[in-house]
N, C-alpha and C positions, 0 to 999 in steps of 0.2 A: 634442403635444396629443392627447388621448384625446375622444372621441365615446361618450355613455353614452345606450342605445335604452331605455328604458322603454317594453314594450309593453303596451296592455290589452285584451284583446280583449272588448267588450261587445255586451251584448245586444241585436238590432235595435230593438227597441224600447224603446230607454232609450239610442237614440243622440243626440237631442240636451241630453236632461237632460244627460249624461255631459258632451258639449261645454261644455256652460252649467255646469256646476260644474267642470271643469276652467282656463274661462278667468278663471274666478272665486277659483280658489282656489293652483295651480298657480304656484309660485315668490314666493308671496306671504308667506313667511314664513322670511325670512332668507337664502333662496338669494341673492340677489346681492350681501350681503356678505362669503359665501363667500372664503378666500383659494384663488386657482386657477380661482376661479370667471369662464368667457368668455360664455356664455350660454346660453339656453335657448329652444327652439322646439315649441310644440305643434303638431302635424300630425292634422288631423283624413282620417278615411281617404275616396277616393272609389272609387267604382263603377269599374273598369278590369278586363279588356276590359267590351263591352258585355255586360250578361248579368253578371258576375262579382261578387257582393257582398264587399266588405270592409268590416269589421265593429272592425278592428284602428287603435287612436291609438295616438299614441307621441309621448312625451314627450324630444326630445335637449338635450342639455347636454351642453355643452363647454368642456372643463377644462383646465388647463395641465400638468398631469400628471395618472397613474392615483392617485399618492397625495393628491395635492391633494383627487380625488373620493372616495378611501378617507376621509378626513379628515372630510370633509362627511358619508358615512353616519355618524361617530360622533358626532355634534355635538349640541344641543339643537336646531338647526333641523330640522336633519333627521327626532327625532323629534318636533315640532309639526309638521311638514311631512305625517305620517303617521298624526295624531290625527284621527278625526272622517271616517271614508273614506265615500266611497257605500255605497248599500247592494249586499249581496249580490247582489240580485235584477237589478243594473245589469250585471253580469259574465256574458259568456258562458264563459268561463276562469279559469285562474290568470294573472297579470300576468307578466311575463319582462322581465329587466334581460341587458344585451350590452352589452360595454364593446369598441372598439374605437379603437386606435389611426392617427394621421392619418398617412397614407405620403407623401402627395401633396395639395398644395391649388393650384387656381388657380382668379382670381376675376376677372373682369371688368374 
């Protein structure tokens, strides 16, 4: 299983626009018929330590292999999933994808 971090790092202020089109929009257009496809969790960032701003979501999804998610970037979901993005002015950066393989799981 592969672990895929989509980070965006946004603008303080345009952090809960960002959230609210995020929850809005985000795997709503074909990801979960994906084949390979195990799920997807948005994580909105908080303030850690006190004093410390994070500014950084991240969107993970989790596949049953790296090709399985190779797959999905070349898909028609993938690019309606990429049409239509916030604006510019919403980014504090450029976005970063990190694909991560699962060594170890345990769960409750």
């Amino acid at each position: 299983m592969v672990v895929v971090f989509t980070k965006f790092p946004i603008n303080p202020d345009h952090k809960e626009d960002f959230a609210n089109y995020a929850k809005e929009s985000f795997g709503e257009k074909g990801l979960t018929e994906q084949e390979g496809f195990i799920r997807m969790e948005l994580l909105k960032p908080q303030d850690f330590p006190p004093g410390h701003k994070n500014n950084t979501f991240i969107i993970a999804t989790y596949w049953q292999s790296k090709e399985a998610f190779m797959k999905y970037t070349q898909s028609e979901a993938f690019r309606k999933a990429h049409e239509n993005l916030p604006p510019r002015e919403w980014f504090a950066g450029q976005p970063t994808v990190e694909v991560y393989e699962v060594i170890k799981e345990k769960t409750k």
